[in-house]
N, C-alpha and C positions, 0 to 999 in steps of 0.2 A: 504494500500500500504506500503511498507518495503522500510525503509531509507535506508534498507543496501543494496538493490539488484537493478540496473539502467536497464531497461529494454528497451534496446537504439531498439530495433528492435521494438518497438510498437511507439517509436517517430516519427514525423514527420522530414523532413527535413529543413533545413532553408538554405539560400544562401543567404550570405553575400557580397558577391562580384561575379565578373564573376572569372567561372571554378574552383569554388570553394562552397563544400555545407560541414553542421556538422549537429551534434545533440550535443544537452548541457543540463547538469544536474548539476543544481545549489545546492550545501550545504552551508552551513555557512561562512566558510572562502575560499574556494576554490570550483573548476568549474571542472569537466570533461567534454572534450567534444572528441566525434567522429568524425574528419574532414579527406574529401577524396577532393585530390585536382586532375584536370584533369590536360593534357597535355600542354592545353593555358593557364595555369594561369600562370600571371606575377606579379610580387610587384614592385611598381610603384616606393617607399620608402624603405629605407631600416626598417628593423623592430628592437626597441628596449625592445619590451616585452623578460621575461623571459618563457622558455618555459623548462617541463620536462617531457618525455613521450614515444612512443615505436612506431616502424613501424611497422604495420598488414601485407600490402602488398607494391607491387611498390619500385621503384629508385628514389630518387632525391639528385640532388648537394645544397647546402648552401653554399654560397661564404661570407666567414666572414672577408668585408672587404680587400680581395685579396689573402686568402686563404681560398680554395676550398677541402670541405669533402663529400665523398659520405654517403649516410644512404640509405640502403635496409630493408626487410622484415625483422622483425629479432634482427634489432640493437635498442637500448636506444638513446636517446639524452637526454641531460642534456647542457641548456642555460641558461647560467645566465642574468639578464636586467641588461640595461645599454648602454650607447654610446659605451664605451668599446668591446661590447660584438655583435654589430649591427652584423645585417646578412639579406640574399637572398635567397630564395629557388628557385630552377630550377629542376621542373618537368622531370624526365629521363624516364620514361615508360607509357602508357594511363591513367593509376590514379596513385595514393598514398595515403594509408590511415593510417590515425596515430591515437594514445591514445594522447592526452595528460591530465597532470595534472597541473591547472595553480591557482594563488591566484587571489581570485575577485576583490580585491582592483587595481590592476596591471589593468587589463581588462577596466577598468573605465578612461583609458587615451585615 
């Protein structure tokens, strides 16, 4: 099997929470993962991981804190962690599915 090539479509899925599933591919110091979030998912908390990574398909808002950015199919996001940097996401169309790339150490809280 090849370190360098993730062959997310033979993965299984995993669901972590309600209206929300990934697939995850673990390296050494950092984690990809595939996650498509539906319509119902809510965040109970706000979130302080750092998150960096791309929208495939779908809408949703991120309320950071009382300002509100859209990300579509198409756009990067780039979040820093931190209190500072806390945020929301709100589901805008049936899924949303994103890249991201996140450090493992982070993940561990």
């Amino acid at each position: 099997m090849s370190t360098r090539k993730i062959d997310f479509l033979s993965q299984p899925w995993e669901t972590p929470a309600p209206n929300v599933r990934m697939k995850v591919h673990k390296g050494l110091e950092t984690q990809l993962r595939m996650v498509e979030f539906t319509s119902g998912f809510v965040e109970a908390d706000w979130c302080l991981r750092g998150h960096t990574g791309y929208v495939l398909h779908g809408r949703m808002e991120v309320d950071f804190d009382g300002t509100v950015e859209t990300f579509e199919a198409g756009d990067g996001l780039l979040i820093p962690s931190g209190e500072e940097h806390k945020h929301k996401a709100r589901i805008l169309t049936e899924t949303v599915t994103l890249i991201l790339v996140e450090a493992i150490a982070e993940q561990a809280s």
